[in-house]
KEKE-3310 file (N, C-alpha, C; in steps of 0.2 Angstrom, whole numbers, plus 5000, padded with zeros to 4 digits):
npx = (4924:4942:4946:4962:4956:4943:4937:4935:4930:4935:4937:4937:4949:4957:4957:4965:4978:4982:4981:4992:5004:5003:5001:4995:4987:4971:4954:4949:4958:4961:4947:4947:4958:4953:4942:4928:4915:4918:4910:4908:4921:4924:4913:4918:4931:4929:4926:4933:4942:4935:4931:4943:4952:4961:4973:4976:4993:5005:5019:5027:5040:5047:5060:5063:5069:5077:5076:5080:5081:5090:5094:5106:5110:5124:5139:5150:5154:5162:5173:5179:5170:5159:5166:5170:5158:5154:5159:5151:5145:5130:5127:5114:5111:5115:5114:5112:5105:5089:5087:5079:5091:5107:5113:5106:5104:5101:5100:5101:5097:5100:5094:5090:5100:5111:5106:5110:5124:5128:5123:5129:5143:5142:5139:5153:5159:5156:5153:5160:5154:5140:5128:5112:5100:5091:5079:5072)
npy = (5152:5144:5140:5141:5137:5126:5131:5144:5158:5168:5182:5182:5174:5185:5196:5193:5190:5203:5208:5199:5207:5219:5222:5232:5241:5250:5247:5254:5255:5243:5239:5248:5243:5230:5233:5231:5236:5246:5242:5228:5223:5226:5220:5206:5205:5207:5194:5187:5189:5183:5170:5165:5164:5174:5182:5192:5201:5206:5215:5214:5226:5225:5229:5239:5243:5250:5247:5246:5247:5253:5255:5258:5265:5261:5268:5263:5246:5235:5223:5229:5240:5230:5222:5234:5238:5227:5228:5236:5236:5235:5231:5218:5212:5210:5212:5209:5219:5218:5228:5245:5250:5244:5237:5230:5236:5229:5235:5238:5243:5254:5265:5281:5289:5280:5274:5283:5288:5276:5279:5290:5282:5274:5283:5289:5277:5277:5290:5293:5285:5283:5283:5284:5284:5276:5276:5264)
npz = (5045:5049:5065:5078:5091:5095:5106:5105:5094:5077:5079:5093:5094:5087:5095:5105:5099:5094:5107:5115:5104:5109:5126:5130:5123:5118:5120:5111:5101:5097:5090:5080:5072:5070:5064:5070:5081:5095:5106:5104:5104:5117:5127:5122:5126:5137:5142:5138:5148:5160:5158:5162:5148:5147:5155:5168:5172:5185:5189:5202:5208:5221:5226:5223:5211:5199:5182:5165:5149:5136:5120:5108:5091:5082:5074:5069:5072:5082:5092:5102:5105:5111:5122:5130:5134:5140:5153:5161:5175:5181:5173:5163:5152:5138:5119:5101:5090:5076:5065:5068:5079:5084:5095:5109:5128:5145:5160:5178:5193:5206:5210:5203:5204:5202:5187:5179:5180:5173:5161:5157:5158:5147:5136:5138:5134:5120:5113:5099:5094:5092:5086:5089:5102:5113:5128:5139)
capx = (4932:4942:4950:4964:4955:4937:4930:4936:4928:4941:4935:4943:4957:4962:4959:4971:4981:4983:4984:5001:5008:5004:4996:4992:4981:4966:4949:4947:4963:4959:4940:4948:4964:4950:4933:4923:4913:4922:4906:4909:4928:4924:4911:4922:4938:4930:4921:4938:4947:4930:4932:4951:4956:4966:4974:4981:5000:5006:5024:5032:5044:5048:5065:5062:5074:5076:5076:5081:5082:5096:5094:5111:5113:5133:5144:5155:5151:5168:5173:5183:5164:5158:5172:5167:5151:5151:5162:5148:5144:5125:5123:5112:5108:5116:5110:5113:5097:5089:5083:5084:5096:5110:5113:5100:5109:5097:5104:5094:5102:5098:5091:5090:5106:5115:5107:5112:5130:5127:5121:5135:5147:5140:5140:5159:5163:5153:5154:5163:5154:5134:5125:5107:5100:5082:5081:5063)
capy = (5153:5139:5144:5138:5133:5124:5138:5151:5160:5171:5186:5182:5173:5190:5200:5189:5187:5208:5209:5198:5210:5224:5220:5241:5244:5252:5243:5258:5254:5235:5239:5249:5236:5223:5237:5232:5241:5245:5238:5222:5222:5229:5215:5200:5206:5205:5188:5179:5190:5180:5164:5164:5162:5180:5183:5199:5200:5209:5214:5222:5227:5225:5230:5246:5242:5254:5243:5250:5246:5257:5254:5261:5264:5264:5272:5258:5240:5233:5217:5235:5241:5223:5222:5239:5238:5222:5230:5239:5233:5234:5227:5211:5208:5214:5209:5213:5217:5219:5236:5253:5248:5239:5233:5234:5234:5230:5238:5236:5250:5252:5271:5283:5292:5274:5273:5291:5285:5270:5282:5293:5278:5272:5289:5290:5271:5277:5295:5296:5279:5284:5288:5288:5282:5278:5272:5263)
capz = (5046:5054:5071:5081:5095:5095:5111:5100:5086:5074:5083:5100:5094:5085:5101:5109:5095:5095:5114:5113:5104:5114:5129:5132:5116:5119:5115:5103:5096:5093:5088:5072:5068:5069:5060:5072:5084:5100:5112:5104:5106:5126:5129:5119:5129:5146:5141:5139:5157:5164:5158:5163:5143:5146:5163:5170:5172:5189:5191:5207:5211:5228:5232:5219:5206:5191:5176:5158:5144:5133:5113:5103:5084:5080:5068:5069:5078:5083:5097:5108:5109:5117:5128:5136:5136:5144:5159:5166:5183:5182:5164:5163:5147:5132:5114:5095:5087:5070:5063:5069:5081:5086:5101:5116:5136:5149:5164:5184:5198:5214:5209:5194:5200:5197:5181:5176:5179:5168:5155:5158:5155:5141:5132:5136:5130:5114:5110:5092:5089:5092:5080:5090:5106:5116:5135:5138)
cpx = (4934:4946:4954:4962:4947:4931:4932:4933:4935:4942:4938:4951:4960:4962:4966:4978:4986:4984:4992:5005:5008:4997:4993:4989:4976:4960:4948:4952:4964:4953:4944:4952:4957:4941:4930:4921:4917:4919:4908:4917:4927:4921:4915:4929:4935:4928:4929:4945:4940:4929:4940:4955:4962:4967:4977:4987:5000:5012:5026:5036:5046:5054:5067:5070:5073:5078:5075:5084:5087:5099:5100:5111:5121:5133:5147:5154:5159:5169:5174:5175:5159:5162:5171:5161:5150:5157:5157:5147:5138:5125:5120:5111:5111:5117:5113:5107:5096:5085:5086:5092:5102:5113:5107:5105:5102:5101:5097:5099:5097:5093:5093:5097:5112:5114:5111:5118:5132:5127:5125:5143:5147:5141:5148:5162:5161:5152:5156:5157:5144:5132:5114:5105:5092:5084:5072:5065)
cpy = (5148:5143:5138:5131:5133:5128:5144:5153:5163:5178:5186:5179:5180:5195:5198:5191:5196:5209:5207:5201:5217:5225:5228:5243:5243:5246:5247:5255:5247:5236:5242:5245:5231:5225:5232:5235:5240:5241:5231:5219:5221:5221:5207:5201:5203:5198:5183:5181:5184:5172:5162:5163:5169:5180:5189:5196:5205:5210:5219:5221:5228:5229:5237:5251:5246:5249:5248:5248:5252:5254:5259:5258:5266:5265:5265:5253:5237:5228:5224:5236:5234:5225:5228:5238:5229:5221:5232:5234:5233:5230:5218:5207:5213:5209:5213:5212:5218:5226:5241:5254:5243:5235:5237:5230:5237:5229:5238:5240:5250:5257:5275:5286:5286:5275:5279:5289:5278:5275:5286:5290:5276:5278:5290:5284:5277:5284:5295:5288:5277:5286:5290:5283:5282:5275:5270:5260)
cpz = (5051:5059:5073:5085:5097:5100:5108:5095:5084:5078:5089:5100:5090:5090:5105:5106:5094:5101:5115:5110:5107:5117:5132:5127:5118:5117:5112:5099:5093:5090:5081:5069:5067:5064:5062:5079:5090:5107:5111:5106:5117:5129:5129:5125:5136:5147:5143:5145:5161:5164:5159:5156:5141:5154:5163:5174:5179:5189:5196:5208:5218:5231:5227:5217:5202:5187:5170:5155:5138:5126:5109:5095:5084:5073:5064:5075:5075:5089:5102:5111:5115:5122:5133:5136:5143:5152:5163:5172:5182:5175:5165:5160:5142:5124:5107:5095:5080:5069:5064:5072:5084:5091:5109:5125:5139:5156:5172:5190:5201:5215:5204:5197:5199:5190:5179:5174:5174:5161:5151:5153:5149:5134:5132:5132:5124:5110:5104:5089:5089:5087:5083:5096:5109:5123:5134:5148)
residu = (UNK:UNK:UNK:UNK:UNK:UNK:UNK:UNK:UNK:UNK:UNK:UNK:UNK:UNK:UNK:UNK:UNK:UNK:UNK:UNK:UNK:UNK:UNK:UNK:UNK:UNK:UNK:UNK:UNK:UNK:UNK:UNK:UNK:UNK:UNK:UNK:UNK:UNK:UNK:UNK:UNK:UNK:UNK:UNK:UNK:UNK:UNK:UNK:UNK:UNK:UNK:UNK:UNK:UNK:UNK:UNK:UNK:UNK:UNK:UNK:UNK:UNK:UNK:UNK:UNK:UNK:UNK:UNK:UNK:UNK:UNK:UNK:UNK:UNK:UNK:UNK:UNK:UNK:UNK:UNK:UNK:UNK:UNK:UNK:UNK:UNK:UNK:UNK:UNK:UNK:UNK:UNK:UNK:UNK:UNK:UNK:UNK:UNK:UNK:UNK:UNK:UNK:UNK:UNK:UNK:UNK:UNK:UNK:UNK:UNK:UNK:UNK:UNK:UNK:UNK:UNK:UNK:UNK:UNK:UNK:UNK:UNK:UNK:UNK:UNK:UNK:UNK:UNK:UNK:UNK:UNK:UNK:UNK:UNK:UNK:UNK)
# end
């Protein structure tokens, strides 16, 4: 089988290749996506954190920022909804997306009772116009 890349067998690049989509998936949970054994997924994984072809990510947060993510399905998507939403004071990022939901706001507060307040807000802009919500 040809692979990408000439240090790679297909084996490793599909570890990888399922890591990049979720770098928190168990070596049991790749060992079945991938039917085979979990010793060889475990071995193979640590082989390419050791040759430096996987690195570990760190993120701190130093100044212990709440960060959240706030994914809304509407009733009704209209400019009026934009336009409030893009009042919020913490808001940093807001987005249309494709699928279950329709717009995602990434919101960053000092502490959870800001965010609360964000959530609060958000639920009064959007009351009659929710149809369903997740925070991550």
């Amino acid at each position: 089988m040809k692979t990408f890349s000439p240090k790679l067998d297909a084996l490793s690049e599909n570890i990888i290749y399922l890591h990049s989509l979720n770098s928190r998936s168990t070596i049991s949970d790749l060992a079945k996506k991938l039917k085979v054994n979990r010793k060889i997924v475990e071995h193979r994984t640590k082989k390419l954190y050791r040759n430096g072809i996987i690195k570990p990510l760190l993120v701190y947060n130093h100044r212990g920022l709440t960060k959240a993510t706030i994914l809304v399905k509407l009733s009704i998507f209209d400019r009026q909804v934009i336009n409030a939403i893009l009042q919020l004071k913490k808001l940093v990022k807001l987005k249309e997306t494709l699928g279950k939901y329709d717009l995602s706001l990434l919101v960053i507060t000092e502490n959870q009772k800001e965010l609360d307040m964000i959530l609060s807000k958000v639920n009064t802009l959007l009351h009659h116009r929710i149809l369903g919500s997740v925070i991550i």
